[in-house]
N, C-alpha and C positions, 0 to 999 in steps of 0.2 A: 842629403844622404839619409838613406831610411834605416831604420833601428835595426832593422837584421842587418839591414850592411855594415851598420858602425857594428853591430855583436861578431859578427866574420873579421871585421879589417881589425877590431882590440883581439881578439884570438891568433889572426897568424902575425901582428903585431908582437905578441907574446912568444909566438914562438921563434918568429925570427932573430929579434933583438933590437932590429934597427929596418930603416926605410931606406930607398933607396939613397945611399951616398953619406949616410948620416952615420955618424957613432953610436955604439951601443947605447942605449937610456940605462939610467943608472937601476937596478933595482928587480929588471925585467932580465929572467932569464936568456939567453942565447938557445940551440938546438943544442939537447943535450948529445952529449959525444959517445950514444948509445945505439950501437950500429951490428949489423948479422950479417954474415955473408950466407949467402943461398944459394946453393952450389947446383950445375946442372943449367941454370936459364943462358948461358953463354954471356950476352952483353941483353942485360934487362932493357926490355923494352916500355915495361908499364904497369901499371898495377888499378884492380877492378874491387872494390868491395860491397859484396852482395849478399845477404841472408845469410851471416854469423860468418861470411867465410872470406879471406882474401886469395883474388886470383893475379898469380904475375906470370907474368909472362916476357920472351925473347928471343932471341935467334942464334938456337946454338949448334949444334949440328945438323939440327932441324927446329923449323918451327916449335916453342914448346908452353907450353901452359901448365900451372904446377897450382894444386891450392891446398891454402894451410889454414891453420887457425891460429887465433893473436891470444896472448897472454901478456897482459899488460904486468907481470910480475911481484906482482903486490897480492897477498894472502888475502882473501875476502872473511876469513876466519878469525870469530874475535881473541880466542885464544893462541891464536900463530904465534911463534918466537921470528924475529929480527933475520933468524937464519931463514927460513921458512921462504924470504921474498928471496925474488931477482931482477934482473933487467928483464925487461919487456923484450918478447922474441915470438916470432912465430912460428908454429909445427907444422910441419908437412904430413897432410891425412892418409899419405901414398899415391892420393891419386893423380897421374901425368897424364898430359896428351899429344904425343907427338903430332906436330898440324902437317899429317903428310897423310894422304891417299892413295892406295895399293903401292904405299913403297916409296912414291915420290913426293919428296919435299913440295906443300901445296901452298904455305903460306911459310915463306923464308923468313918475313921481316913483319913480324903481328903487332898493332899497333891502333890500339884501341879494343876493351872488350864493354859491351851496351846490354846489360843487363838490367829488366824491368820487368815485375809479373805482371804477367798475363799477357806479355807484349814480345816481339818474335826477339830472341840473342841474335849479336850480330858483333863481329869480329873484323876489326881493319888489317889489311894489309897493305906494305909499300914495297912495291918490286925497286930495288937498288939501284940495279940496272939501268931501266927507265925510267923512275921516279913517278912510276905511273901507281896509283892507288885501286885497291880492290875492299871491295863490303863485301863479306861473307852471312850469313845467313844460317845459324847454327843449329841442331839440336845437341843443347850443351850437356844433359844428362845420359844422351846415348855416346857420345866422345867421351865423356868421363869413365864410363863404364867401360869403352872398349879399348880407351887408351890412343886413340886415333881417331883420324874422320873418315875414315873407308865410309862407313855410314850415314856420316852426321850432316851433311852437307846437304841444306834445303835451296840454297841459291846464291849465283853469282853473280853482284851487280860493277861494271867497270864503272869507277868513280870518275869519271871523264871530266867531271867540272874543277875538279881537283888540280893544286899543283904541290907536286910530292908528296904522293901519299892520303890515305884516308887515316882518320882516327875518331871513331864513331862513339857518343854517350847520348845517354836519355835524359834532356832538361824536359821542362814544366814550360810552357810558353802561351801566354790566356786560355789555361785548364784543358790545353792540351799537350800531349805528352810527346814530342818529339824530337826525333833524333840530330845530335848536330856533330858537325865535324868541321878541321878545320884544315888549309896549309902547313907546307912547312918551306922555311926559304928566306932569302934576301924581300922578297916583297916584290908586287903586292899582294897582301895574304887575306883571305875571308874567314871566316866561320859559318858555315853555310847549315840549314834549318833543312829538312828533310821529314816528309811523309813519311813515319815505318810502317804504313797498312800498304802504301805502293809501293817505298822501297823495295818490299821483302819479295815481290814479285818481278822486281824492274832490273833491265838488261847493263842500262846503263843511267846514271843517274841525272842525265839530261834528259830523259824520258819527261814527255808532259806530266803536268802535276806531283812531281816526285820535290821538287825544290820550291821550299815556302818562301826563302827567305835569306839574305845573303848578307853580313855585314862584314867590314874591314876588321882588321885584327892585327896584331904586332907581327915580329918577324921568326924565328923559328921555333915555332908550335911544337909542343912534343907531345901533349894529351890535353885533354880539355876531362874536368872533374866536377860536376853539377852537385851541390850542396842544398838538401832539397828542405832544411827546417830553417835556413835562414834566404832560399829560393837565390841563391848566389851562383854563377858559374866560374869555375875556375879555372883561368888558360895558363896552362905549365907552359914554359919557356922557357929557352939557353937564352945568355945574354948577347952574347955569341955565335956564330956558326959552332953546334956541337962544346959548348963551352957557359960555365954559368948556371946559377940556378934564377930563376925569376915566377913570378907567381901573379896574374894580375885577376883582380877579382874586379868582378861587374854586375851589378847588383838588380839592372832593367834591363831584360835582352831587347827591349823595344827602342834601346840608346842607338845613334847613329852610329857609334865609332865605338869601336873594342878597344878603342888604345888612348885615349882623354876623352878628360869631360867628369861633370859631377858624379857619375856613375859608377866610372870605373876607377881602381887606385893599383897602382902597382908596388909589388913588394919584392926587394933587390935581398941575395943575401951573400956577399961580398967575398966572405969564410971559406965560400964554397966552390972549387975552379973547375971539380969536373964537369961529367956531361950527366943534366939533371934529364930524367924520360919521362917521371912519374909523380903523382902526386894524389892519395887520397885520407880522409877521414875513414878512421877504423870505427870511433865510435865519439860520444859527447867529448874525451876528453884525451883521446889521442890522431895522433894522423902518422902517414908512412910515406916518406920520401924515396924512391926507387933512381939509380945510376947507373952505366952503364958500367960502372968499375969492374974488373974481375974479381974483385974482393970487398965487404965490406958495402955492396951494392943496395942493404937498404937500411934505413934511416932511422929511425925512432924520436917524434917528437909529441911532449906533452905541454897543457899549461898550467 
């Protein structure tokens, strides 16, 4: 186990409480019970943090993506009084983007946002219907600004290697920067490695040279979250079909197997029955769990 990975697996160790099937450890916080509901996203699909800002996103009357800013609650000021802090919450900076083009619902069910400078945005969708997956191709400041993608839309690739759905982020994989996505389902499921300089031009992601790299992976994926100062990826999981929260971290993506082996550790958190979608670090000393609940859908944990 390499020292980043043991510094990952003692941090969501911390925040979890326990491993999988095992009693809380005596001394080690659980998730603290410090929750917001964020109204408007329908049933959360996922959550992105990039450059001071968090983006969640879901499928509520239409596709919708919202981003806010995090306030950990706590007065950075040395003279604050007691009154001064709060629970950690985040604000909405007003800007929304319905994911719909001239009118019509374009990405119903969004699922994965891949954000990296200087490298193309790129936003998953999974048609319900047909469980069939879409990679979108963003300009995520001109959607911001207009509140919609009438404009924003630089390409459509069908995820065709895909089973249920796409869910696209940017790991680090020998000092290059590429994009991965993974299944979602009973199995058998992959996490598959992908070109973004073809991607972002490719019809479909069977396209030559678009697919680097393809390994196995557990069973219903809901985001994959790349941890990039301890080079860790992070495959969110139900334990369940739609049910459960699970977290399994893997610390060599050059491991055969996403799902055992010295690399990878999974982390169960028992407490928790709904449907877990999301999973990211807001900064060194927080992260944000997202659910599909109507209420109460995102999470707040510290160590």
């Amino acid at each position: 186990m390499t020292p980043n990975f043991l510094k990952l697996a003692i941090l969501l160790i911390l925040l979890s409480g326990q491993g999988r099937g095992d009693a809380p450890t005596p001394g080690i916080p659980a998730i603290p019970a410090q929750s917001q509901t964020c109204p408007g996203l329908g049933s959360t699909q996922g959550v992105t943090v990039y450059d001071g800002k968090v983006y969640i996103y879901g499928d509520s009357t239409t596709g919708v993506l919202q981003e806010f800013t995090f306030d950990s609650g706590t007065s950075t000021q040395a003279n604050a009084s007691p009154q001064a802090n709060s629970s950690p919450h985040l604000q909405p900076t007003g800007r929304t983007v319905r994911l719909t083009r001239d009118g019509q619902n374009l990405l119903n069910h969004p699922t994965g946002l891949a954000l990296h400078e200087g490298l193309p945005c790129f936003l998953g969708n999974t048609v319900t219907a047909t469980k069939q997956g879409k990679i979108f191709r963003l300009d995520l400041p001109k959607a911001l600004a207009e509140g919609s993608l009438d404009h924003a839309v630089l390409n459509e690739t069908l995820d065709d290697l895909a089973v249920q759905g796409a869910r696209p982020e940017y790991v680090r994989y020998h000092d290059r920067e590429l994009l991965a996505s993974s299944d979602y389902g009973a199995g058998p499921n992959f996490v598959r490695l992908f070109d973004p300089a073809k991607l972002a031009t490719a019809s479909r992601t069977s396209e030559p040279g678009v697919l680097v790299r393809k390994i196995p992976c557990g069973p219903f994926v809901q985001l994959l979250h790349w941890v990039d100062e301890t080079s860790t990826l992070v495959v969110v999981e139900n334990v369940t079909a739609g049910r459960g929260w699970r977290l399994t971290l893997v610390s060599n993506l050059d491991a055969p197997d996403y799902r055992t082996g010295l690399d990878v550790k999974t982390l169960d958190f028992p407490s928790h029955k709904n449907e877990l979608e999301g999973y990211a670090h807001v900064n060194h000393d927080w992260a944000i769990f997202v659910t599909s609940s109507p209420t109460n859908n995102i999470t707040f944990a510290s160590r």
